[in-house]
KOLMIVO-695982 format. One record per residue: residue number from 0; x, y, z of N, C-alpha, C in turn. Coordinates in Angstrom, 2 decimals. Layout:
BEGIN
(pt NUM,(X,Y,Z),(X,Y,Z),(X,Y,Z))
...
***
This chain:
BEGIN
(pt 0,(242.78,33.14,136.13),(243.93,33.02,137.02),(243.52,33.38,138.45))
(pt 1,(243.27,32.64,139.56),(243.53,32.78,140.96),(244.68,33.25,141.36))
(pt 2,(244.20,34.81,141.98),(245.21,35.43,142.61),(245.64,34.53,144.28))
(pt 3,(246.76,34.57,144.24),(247.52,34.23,146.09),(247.61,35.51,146.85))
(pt 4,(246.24,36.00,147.30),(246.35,37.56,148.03),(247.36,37.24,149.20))
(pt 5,(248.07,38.58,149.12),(249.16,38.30,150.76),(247.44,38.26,151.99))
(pt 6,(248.58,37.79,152.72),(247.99,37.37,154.21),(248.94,38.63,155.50))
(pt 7,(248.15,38.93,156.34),(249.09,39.20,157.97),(250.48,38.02,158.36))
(pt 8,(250.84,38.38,158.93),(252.01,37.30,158.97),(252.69,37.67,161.06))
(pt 9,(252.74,36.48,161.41),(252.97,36.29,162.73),(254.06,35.81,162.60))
(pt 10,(255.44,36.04,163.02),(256.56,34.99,163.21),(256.62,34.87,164.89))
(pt 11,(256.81,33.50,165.25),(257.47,33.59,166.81),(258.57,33.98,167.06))
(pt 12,(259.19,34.46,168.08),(260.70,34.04,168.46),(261.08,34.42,170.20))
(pt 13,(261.59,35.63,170.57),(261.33,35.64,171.63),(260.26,36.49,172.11))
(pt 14,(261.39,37.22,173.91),(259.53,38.02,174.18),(259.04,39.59,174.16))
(pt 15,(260.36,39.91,173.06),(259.86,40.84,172.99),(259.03,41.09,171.45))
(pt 16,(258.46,42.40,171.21),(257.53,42.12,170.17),(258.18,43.34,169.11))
(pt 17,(257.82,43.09,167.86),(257.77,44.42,166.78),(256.93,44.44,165.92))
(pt 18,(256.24,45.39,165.92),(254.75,45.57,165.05),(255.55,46.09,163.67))
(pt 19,(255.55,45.85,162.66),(255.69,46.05,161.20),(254.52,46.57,160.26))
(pt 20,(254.53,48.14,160.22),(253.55,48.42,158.92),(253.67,48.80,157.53))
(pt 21,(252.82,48.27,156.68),(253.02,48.80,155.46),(252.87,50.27,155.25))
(pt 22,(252.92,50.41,153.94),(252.59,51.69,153.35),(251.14,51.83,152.66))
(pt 23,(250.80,52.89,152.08),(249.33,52.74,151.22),(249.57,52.02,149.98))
(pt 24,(248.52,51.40,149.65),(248.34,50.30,148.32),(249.48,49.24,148.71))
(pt 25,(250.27,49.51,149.77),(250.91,47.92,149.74),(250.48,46.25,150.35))
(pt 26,(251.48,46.24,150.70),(250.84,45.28,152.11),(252.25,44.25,153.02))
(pt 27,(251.25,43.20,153.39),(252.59,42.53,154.18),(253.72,42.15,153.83))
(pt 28,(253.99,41.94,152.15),(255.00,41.60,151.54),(256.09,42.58,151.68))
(pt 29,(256.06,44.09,151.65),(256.86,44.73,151.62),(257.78,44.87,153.03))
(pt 30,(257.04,44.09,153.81),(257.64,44.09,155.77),(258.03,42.29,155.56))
(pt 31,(258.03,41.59,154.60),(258.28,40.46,155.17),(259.68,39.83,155.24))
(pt 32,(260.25,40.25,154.60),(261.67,39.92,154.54),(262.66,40.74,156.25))
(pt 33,(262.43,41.54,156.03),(262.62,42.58,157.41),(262.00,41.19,158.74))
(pt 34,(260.64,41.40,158.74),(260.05,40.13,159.26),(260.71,38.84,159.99))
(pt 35,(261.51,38.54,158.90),(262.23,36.95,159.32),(263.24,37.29,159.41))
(pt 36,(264.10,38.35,159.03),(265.43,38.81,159.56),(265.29,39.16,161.23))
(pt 37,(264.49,39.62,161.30),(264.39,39.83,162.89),(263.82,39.00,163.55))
(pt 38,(263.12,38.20,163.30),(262.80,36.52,163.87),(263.63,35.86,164.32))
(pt 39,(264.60,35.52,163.12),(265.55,34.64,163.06),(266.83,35.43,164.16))
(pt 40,(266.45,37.11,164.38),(267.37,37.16,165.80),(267.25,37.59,167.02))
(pt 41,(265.68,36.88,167.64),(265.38,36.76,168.18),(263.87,38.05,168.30))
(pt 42,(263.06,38.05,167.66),(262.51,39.35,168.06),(260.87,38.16,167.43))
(pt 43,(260.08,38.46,168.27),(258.50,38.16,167.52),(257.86,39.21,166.72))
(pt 44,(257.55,38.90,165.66),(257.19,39.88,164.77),(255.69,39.77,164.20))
(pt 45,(254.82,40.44,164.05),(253.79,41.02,163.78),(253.17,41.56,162.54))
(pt 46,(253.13,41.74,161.57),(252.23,42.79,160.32),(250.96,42.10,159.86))
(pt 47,(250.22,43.12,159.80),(248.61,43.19,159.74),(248.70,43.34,157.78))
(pt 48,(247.50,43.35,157.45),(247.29,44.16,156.34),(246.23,45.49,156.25))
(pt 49,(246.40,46.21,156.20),(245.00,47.28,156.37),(244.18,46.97,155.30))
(pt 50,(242.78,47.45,155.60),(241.30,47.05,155.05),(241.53,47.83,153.49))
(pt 51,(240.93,47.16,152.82),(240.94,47.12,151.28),(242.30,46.83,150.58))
(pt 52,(243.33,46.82,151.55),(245.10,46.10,150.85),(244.63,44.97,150.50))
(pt 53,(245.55,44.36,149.25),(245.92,43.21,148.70),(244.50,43.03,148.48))
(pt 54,(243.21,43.67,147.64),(242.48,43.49,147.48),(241.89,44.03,146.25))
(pt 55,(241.34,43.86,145.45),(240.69,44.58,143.94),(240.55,46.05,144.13))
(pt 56,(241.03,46.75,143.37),(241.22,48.37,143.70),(240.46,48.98,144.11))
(pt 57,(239.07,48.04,143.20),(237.41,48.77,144.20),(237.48,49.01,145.77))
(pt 58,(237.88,47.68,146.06),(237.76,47.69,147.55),(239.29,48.44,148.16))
(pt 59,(240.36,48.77,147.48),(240.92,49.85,148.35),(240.03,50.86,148.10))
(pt 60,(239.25,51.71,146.87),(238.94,52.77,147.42),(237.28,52.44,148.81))
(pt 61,(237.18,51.76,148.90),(236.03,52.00,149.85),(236.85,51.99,151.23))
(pt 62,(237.81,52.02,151.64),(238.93,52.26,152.89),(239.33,53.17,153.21))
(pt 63,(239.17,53.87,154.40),(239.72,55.22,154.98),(240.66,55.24,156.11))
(pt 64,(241.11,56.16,156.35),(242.99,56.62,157.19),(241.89,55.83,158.46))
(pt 65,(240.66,55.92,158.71),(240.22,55.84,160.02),(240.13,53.87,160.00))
(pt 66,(240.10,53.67,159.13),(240.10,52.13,159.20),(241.50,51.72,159.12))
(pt 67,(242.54,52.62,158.71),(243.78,51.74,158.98),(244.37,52.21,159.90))
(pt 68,(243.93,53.23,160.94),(244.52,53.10,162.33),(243.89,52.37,162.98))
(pt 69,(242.59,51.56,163.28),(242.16,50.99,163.56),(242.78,49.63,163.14))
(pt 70,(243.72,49.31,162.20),(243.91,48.14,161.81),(245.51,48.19,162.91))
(pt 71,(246.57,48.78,162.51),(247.34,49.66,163.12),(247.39,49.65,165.28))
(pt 72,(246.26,49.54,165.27),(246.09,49.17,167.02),(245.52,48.14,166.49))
(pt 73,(244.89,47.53,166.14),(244.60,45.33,166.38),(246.09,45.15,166.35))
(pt 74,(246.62,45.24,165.46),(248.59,44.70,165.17),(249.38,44.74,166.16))
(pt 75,(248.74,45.99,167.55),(250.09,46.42,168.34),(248.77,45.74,169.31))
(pt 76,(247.85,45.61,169.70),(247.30,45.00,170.70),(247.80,43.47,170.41))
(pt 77,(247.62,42.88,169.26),(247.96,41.55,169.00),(249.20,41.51,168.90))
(pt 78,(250.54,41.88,168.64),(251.89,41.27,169.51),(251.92,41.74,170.73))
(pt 79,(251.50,42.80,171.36),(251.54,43.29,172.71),(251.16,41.55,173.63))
(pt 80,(249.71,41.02,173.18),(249.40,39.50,173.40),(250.59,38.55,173.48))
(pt 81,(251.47,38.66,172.82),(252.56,37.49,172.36),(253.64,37.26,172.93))
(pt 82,(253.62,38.83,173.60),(254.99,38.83,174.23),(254.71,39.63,176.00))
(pt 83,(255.88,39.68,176.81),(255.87,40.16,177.85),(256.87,41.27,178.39))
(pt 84,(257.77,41.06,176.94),(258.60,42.44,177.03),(258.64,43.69,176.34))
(pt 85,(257.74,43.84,176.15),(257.46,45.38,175.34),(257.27,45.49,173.87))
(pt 86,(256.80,46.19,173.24),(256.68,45.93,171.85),(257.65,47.30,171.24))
(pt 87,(257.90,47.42,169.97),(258.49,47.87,169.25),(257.63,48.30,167.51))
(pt 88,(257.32,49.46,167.48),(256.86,49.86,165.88),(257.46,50.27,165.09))
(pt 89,(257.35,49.66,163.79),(258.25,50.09,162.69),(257.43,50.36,161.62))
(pt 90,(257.04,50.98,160.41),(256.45,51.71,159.35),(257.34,51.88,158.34))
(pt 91,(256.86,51.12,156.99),(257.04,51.92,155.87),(256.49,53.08,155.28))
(pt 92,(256.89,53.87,155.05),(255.76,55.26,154.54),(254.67,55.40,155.63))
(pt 93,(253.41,55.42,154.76),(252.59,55.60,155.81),(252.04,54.90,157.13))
(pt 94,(252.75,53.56,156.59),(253.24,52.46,157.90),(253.93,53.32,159.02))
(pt 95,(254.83,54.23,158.45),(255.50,55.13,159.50),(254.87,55.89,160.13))
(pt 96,(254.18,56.32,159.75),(253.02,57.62,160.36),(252.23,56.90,161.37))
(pt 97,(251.78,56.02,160.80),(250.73,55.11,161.78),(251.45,54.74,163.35))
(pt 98,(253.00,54.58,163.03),(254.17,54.27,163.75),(254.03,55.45,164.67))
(pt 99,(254.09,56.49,164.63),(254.38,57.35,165.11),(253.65,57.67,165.77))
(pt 100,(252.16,58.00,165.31),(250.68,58.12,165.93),(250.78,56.53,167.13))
(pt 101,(250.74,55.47,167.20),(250.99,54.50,167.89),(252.19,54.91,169.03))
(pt 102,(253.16,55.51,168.43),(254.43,55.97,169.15),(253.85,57.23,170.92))
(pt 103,(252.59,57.58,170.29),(252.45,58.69,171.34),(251.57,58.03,172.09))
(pt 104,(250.27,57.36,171.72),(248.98,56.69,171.88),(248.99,55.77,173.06))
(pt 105,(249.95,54.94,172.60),(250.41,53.75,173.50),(251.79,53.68,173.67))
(pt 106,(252.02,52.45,175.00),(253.36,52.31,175.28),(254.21,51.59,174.07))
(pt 107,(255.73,52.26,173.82),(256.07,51.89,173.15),(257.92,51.59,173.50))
(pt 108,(258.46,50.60,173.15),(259.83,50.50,173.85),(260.39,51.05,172.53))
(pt 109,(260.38,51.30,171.33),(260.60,51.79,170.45),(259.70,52.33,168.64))
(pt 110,(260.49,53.25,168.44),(259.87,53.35,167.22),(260.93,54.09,165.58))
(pt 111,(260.19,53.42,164.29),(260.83,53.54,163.51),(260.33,54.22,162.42))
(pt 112,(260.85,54.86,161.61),(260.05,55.31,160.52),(261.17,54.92,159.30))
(pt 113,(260.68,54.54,158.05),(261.13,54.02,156.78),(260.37,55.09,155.70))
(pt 114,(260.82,56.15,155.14),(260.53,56.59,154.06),(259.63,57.19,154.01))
(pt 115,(259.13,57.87,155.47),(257.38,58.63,155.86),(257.36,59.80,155.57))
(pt 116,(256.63,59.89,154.86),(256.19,61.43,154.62),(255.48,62.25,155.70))
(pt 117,(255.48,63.30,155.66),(255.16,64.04,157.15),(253.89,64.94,156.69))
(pt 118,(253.71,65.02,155.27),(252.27,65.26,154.87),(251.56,64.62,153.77))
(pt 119,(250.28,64.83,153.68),(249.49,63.66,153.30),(249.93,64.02,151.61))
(pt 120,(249.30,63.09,150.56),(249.48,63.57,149.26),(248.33,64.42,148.68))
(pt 121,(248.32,65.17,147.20),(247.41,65.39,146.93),(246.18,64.55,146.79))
(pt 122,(245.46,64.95,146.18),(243.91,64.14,145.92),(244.66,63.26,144.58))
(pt 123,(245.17,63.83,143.66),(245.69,63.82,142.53),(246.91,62.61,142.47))
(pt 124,(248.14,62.75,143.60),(249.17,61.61,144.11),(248.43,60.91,144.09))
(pt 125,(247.36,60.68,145.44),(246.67,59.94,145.38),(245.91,59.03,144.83))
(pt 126,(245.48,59.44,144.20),(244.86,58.92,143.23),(245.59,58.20,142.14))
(pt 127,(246.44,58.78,141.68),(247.39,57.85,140.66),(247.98,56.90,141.66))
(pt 128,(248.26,57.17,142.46),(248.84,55.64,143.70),(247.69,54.45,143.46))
(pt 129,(246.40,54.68,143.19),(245.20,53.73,143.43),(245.37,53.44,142.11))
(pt 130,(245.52,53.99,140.94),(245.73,53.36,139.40),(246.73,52.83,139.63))
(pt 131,(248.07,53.26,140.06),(249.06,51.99,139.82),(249.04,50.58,140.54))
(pt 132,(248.22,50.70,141.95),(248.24,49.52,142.61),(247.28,48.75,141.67))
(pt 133,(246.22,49.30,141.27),(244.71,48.90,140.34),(245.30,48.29,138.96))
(pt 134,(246.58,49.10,138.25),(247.15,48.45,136.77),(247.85,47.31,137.36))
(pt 135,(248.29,47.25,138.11),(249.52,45.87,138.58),(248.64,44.92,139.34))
(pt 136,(247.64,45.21,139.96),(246.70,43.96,140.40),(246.33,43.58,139.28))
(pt 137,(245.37,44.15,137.93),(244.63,43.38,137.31),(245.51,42.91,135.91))
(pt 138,(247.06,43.16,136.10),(248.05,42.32,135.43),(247.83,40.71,135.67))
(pt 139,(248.33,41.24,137.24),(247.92,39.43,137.76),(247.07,38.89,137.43))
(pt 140,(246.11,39.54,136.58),(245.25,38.99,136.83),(244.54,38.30,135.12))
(pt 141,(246.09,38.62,134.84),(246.09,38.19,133.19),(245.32,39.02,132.37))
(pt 142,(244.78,40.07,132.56),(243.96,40.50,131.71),(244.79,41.51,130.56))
(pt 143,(243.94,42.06,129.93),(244.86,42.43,128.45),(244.48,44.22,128.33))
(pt 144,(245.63,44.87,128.24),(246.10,46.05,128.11),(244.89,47.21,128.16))
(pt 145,(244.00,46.46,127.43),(242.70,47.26,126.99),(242.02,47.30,128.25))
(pt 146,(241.96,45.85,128.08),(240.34,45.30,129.80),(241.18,46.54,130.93))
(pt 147,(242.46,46.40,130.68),(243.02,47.11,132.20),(242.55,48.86,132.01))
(pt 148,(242.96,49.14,131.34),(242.70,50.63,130.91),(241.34,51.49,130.94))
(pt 149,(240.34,50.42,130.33),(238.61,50.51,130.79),(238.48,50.32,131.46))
(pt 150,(238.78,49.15,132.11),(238.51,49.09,134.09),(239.03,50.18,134.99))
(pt 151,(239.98,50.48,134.23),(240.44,51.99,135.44),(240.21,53.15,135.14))
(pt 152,(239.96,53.15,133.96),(238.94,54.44,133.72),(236.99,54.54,134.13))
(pt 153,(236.93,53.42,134.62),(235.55,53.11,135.25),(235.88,53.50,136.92))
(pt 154,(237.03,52.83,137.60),(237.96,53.09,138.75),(237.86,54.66,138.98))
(pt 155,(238.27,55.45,138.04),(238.38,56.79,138.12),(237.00,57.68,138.95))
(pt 156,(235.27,56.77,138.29),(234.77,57.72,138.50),(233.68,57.51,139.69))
(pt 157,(234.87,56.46,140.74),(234.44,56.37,142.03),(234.19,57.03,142.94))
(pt 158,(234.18,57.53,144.36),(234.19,57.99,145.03),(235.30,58.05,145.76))
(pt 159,(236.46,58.81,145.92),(238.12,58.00,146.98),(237.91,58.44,147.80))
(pt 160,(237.24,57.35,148.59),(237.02,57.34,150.44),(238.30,57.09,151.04))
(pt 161,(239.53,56.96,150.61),(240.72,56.77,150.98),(241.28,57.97,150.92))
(pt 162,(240.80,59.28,150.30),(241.18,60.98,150.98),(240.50,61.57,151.89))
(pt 163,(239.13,60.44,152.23),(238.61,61.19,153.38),(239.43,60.93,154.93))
(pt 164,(239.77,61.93,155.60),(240.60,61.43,156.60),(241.76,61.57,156.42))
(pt 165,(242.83,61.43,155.37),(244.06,61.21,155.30),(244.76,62.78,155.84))
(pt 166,(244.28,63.52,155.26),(244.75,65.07,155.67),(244.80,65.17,157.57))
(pt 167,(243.57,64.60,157.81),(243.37,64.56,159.25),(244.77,64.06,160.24))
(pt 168,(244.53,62.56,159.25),(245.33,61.89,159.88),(247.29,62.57,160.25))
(pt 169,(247.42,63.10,159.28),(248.73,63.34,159.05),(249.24,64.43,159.86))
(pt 170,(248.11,65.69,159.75),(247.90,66.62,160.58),(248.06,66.41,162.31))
(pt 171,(247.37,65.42,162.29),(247.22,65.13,163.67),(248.56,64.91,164.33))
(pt 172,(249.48,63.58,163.62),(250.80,63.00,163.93),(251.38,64.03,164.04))
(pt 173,(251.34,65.43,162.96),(253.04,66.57,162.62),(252.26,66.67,164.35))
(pt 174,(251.02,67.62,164.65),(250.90,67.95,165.81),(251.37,67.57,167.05))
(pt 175,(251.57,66.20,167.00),(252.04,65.10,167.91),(253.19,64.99,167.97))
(pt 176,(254.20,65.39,167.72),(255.65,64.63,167.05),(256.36,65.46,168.23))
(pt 177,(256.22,65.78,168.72),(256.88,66.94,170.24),(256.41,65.54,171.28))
(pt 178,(255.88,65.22,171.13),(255.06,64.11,172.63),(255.72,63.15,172.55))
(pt 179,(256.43,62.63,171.46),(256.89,61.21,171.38),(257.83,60.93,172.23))
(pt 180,(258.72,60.67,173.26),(259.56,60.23,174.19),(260.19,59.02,173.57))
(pt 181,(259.57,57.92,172.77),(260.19,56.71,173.03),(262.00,56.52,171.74))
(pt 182,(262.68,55.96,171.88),(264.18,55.91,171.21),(263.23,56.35,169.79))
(pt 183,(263.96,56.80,168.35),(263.71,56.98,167.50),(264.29,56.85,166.53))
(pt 184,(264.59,55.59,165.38),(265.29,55.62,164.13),(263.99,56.01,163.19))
(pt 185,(265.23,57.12,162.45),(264.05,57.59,160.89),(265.41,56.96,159.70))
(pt 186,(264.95,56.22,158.82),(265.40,55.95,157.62),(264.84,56.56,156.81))
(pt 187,(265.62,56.76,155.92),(264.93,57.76,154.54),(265.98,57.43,153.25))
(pt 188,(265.43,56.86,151.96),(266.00,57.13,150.78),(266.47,58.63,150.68))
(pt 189,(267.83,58.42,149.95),(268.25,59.88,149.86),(267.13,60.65,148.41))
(pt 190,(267.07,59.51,147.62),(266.74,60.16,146.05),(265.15,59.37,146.44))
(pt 191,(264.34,59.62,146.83),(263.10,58.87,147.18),(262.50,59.28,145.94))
(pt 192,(261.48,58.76,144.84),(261.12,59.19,143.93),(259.89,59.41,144.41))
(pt 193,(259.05,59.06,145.68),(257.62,58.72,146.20),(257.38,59.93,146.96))
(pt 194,(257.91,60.35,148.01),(258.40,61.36,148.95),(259.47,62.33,148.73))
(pt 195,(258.48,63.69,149.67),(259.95,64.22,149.69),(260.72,64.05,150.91))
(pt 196,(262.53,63.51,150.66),(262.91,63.42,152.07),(263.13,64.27,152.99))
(pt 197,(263.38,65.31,152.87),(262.76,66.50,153.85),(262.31,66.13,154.67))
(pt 198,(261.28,65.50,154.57),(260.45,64.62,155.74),(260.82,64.03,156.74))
(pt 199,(261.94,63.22,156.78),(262.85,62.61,157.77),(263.48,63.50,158.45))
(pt 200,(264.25,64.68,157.64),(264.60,65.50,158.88),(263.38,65.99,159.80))
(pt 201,(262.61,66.65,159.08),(261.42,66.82,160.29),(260.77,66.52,161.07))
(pt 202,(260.65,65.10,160.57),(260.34,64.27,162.17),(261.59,63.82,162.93))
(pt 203,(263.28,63.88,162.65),(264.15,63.75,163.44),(263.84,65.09,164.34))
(pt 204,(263.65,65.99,163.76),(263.86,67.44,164.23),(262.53,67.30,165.59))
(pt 205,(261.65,67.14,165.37),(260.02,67.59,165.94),(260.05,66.76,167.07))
(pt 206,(260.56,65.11,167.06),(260.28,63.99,168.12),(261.48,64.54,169.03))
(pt 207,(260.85,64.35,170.68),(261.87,65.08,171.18),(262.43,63.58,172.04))
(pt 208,(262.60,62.70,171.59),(263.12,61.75,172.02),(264.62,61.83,172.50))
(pt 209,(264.98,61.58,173.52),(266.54,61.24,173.79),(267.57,61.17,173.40))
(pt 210,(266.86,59.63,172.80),(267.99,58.77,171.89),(267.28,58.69,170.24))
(pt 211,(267.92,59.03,169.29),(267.44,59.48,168.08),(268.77,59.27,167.05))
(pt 212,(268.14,58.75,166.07),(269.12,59.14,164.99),(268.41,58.93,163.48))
(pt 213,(269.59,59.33,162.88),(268.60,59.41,161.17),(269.88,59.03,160.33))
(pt 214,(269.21,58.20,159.63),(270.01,57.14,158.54),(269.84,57.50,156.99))
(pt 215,(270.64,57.71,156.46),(270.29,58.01,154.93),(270.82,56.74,153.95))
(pt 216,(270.03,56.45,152.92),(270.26,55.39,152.01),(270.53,55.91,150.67))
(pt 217,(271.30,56.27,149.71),(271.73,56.43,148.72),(271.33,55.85,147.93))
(pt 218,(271.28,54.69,147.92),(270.92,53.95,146.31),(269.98,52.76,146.28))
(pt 219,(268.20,53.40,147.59),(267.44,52.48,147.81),(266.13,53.26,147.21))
(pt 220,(265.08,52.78,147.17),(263.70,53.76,146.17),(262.77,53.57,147.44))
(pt 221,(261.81,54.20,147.77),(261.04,54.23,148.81),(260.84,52.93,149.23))
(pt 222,(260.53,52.02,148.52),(260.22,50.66,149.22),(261.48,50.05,149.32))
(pt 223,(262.17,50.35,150.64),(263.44,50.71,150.84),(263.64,49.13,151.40))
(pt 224,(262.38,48.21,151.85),(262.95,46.71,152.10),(262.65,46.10,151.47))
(pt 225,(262.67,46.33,149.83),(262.94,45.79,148.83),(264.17,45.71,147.99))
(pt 226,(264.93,46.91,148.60),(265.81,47.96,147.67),(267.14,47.67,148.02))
(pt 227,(268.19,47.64,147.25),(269.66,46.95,147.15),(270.83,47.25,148.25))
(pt 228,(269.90,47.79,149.72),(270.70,48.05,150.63),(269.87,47.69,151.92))
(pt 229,(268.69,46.75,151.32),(267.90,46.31,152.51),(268.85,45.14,153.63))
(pt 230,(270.30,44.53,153.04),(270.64,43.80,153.74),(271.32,44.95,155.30))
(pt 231,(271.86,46.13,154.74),(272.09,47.47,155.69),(271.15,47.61,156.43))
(pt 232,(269.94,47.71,155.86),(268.41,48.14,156.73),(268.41,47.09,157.81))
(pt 233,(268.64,46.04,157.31),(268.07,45.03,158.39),(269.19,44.93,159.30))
(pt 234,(270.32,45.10,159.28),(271.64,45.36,160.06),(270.85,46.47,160.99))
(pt 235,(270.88,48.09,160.84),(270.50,48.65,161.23),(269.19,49.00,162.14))
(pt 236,(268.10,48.45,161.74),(267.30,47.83,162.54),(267.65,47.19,163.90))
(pt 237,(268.03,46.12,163.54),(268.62,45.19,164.87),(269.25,45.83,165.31))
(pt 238,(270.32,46.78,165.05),(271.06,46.83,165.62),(270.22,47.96,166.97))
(pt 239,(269.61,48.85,166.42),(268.70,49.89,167.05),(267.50,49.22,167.96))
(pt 240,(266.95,47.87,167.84),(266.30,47.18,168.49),(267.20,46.43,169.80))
(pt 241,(268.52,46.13,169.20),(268.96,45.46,170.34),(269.73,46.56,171.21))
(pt 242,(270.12,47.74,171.17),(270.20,48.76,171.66),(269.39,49.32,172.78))
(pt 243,(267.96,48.92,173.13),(267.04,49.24,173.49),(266.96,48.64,174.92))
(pt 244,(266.16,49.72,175.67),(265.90,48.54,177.33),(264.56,48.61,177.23))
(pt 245,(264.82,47.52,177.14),(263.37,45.89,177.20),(263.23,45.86,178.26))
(pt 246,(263.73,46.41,179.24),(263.17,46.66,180.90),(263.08,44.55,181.35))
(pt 247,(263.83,44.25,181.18),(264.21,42.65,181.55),(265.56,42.88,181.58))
***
């Protein structure tokens, strides 16, 4: 069976821009619906995939926090390209973090966070995050209960270059979260099974932004623009994007 790996995804529309990131082990699919909702009202939209996503589990673990901020600025340099009125970052999970770190780094006319945790996971989270993305890729991939189970118990006795850095990374952002100036929506599942939401208040609390607010979702699961109140999310969104001065 030939897998259809997701791709980055560019929509046109107008001139201003919004960078869209995933979370870990995901990828562009989980920003794409969000994506064309905001296309379709007027916004150009942007999501990358970070290095080893949507790819055989081997190759997520050979990927580190330092290669997906690096992926993270190509995304905001490349709609920054597209447009002439300012760009806008939004993050799922650790899409959010990256959001945020981007939020201080560079200019930003806004920023969002979806379901971010404000510290990194264990070695251990971790790691079971790379078996579940690793059991559900090599589903696709037709193989049979067993093949999957030996292959990820071979998986296990890799090296996870995907904890080197991550502590850094996370560390760095809480440190940062006083510097941020630009508007700020944090969304957060109330019952997140992935995160704890705690987290959202703390980065409402820490960013000393202006204009700020924090949204709670009741009956959405971390991959919250998948989840049975994403048609709200995407209301909310816009509505917080078109809120904004685009300095035009």
């Amino acid at each position: 069976m030939k897998l259809i790996r997701p791709k980055p995804f560019t929509y046109h529309a107008g001139n201003h821009g919004v960078l869209l990131l995933h979370g870990f082990a995901g990828t562009s699919a989980h920003v794409r619906k969000l994506g064309r909702f905001l296309q379709e009202n007027g916004f150009t939209c942007h999501a990358p995939i970070y290095d080893g996503h949507g790819l055989p589990p081997d190759q997520l673990l050979q990927s580190r926090a330092s290669d997906w901020w690096r992926n993270a600025v190509q995304g905001y340099r490349e709609i920054q390209s597209l447009v002439e009125g300012g760009v806008a970052v939004i993050g799922l999970s650790l899409g959010g973090v990256l959001s945020l770190k981007l939020a201080y780094s560079f200019p930003v006319r806004a920023v969002a966070t979806m379901c971010s945790p404000i510290a990194a996971k264990s070695r251990e989270r971790l790691l079971e995050d790379v078996m579940n993305y690793g059991r559900e890729y090599k589903k696709l991939e037709n193989k049979t209960p067993e093949q999957i189970e030996a292959e990820l118990t071979a998986l296990k006795k890799l090296p996870l270059l995907p904890f080197e850095g991550i502590h850094e990374l996370y560390s760095e952002v809480y440190g940062h979260l006083e510097d941020i100036r630009a508007p700020l929506l944090v969304i957060q599942a109330a019952h997140d099974e992935v995160i704890d939401p705690k987290s959202a208040e703390i980065i409402y609390e820490r960013v000393q932004s202006e204009e700020k607010s924090l949204h709670w979702y009741d009956h959405s699961p971390h991959v919250i623009t998948n989840g049975e109140e994403k048609d709200r999310l995407h209301e909310d969104i816009l509505r917080f994007l078109q809120d904004r001065n685009w300095g035009d």
